[in-house]
NUFIDREN-543316 format. One line per field, with one value per residue (C-alpha): x negated, y negated, z. Coordinates in steps of 0.05 Angstrom, whole numbers. Example, Ala and Ser with C-alpha at 12.3 -4.5 7.8 and 13.67 -1.06 7.14 Angstrom:
residues 2
X = (-246; -273)
Y = (90; 21)
Z = (156; 143)
This chain:
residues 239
X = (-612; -589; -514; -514; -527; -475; -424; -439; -438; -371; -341; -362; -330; -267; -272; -315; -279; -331; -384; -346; -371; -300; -266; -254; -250; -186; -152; -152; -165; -171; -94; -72; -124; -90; -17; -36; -66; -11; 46; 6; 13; 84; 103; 65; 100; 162; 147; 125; 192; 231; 182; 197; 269; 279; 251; 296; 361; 339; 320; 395; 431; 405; 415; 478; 489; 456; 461; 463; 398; 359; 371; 353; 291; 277; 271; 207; 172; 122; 149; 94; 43; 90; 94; 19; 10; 63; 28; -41; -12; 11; -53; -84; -44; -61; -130; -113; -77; -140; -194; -151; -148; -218; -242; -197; -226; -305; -308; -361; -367; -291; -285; -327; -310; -235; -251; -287; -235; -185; -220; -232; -146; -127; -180; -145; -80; -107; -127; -69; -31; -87; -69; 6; 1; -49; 9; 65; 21; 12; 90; 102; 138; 108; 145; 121; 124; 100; 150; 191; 241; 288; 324; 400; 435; 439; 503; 511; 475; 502; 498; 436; 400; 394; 324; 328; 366; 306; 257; 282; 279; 195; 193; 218; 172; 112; 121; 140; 84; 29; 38; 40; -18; -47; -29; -67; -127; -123; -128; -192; -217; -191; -219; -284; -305; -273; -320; -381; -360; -354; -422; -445; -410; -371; -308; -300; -244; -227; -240; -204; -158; -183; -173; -107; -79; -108; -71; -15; -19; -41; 30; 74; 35; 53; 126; 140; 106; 156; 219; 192; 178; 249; 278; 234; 219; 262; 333; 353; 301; 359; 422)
Y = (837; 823; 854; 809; 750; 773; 782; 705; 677; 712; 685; 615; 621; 644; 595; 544; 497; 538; 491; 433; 401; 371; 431; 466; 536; 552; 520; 549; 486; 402; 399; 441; 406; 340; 367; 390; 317; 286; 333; 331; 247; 248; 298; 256; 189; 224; 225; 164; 130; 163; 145; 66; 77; 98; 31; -1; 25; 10; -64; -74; -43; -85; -151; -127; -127; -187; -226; -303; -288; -247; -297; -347; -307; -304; -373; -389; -348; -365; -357; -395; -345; -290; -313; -323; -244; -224; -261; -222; -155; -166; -184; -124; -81; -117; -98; -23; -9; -46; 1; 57; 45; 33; 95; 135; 103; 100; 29; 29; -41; -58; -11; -31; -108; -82; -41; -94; -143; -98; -90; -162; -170; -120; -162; -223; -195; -173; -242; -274; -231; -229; -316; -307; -250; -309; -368; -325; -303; -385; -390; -332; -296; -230; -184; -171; -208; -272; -275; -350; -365; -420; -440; -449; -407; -433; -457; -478; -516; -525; -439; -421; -353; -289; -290; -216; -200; -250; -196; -140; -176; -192; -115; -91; -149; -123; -53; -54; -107; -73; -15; -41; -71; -4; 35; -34; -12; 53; 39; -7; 50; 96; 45; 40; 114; 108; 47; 88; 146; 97; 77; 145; 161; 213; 184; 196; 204; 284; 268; 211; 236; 205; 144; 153; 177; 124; 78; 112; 109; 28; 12; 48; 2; -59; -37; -22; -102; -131; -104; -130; -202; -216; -180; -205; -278; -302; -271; -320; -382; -422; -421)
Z = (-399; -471; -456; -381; -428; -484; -431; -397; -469; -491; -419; -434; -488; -473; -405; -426; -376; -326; -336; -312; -250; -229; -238; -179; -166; -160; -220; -291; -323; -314; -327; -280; -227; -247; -243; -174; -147; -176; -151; -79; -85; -101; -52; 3; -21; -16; 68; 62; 32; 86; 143; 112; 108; 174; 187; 139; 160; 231; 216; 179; 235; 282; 233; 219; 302; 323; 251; 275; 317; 276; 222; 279; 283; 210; 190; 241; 195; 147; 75; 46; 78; 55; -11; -21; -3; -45; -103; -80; -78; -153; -179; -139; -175; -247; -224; -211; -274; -299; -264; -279; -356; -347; -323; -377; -433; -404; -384; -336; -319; -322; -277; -228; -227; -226; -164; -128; -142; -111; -54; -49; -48; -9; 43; 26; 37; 117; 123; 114; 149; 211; 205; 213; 262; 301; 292; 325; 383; 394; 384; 430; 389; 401; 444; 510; 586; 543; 488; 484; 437; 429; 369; 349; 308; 232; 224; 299; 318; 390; 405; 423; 392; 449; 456; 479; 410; 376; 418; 372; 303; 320; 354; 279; 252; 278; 271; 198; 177; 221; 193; 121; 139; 161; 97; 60; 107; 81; 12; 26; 47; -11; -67; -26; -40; -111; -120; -98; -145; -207; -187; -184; -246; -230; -273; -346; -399; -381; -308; -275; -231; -172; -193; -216; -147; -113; -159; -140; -66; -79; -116; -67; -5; -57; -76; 14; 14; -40; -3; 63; 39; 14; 77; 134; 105; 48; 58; 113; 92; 73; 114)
């Protein structure tokens, strides 16, 4: 009817932002879709800084505690594998402000090589980690019925480290890498279905949003990495 038709064309043009396909229903507009994403991604990091500081404060009590072994304990491990990740992660995250800039400015195929080549780190990353993980379970320096240490104190060399106090420093170890290591499968996973999107073409200069909380989520797994390496590896390396 010619007044059904007036009506739709007067409403698309007081909300034209109806016709857009990544809009969802319940926002007003794409701003207030992005503010949401991003307030949602902050909020969530938030939880995720104090589930990571827990962890922190735990690791220095017990360093503070037991210092001469856990320092004992720090130096068997690898820095050079450490430092080779740390290096990765920092390129990854070249690549994401990359992919990210990308997709805001309609950069199809910068996009998609700077996805792949995230994905390609972030794997790198796990296998690096899956080799050190490998050398301390032929040290036995995982915790459990198996676990062996024996190394002096630095400093002392005629007092020997508690190899039950050692136990705790590769307990902490474990549980704070692994679960790095977890949030880094995570955002595989994450820039997977964002690389499949790109592909689809779902990202374009007014809708990107995706991409940038991803990016987000991808620097806070970096930033937890680059306060473990110095910690866990580098902070006793030379005493």
């Amino acid at each position: 009817m010619p007044g059904s038709q007036t009506m739709h064309s007067q409403a698309a043009a007081v909300h034209p932002e109806v016709h857009n396909p990544a809009l969802l229903h319940h926002f007003a507009e794409p701003q207030q879709q992005r503010d949401a994403a991003s307030l949602g991604m902050w909020i969530f990091l938030a939880t995720e800084v104090m589930f990571f500081g827990g962890l922190f404060c735990a690791y220095l009590i017990y360093r503070i505690k037991y210092f001469g072994d856990f320092a004992a304990a720090s130096q068997t491990l690898n820095a050079a594998l450490g430092a080779a990740n740390t290096v990765v992660l920092i390129c990854s995250s070249l690549t994401v402000v990359l992919a990210v800039w990308a997709a805001q400015h309609a950069r199809r195929t910068m996009l998609l090589v700077s996805l792949v080549l995230t994905i390609i780190l972030g794997f790198a990353f796990l296998g690096i980690k899956a080799d050190e993980y490998k050398e301390k379970f032929e040290l036995h320096h995982v915790p459990g019925a198996s676990f062996q240490f024996q190394k002096s104190i630095p400093g002392h060399p005629d007092q020997m480290a508690n190899p039950q106090h050692a136990q705790i420093y590769f307990a902490l170890y474990f549980i704070m890498t692994g679960l790095h290591a977890l949030h880094m499968i995570v955002g595989i996973g994450i820039f997977t279905w964002l690389l499949y999107s790109a592909w689809r073409g779902r990202f374009t200069p007014e809708y990107n949003t995706p991409m940038e909380i991803g990016g987000l989520y991808w620097h806070f797994v970096d930033i937890i990495w680059i306060y473990l390496f110095p910690l866990l590896y580098l902070i006793d390396l030379h005493k």
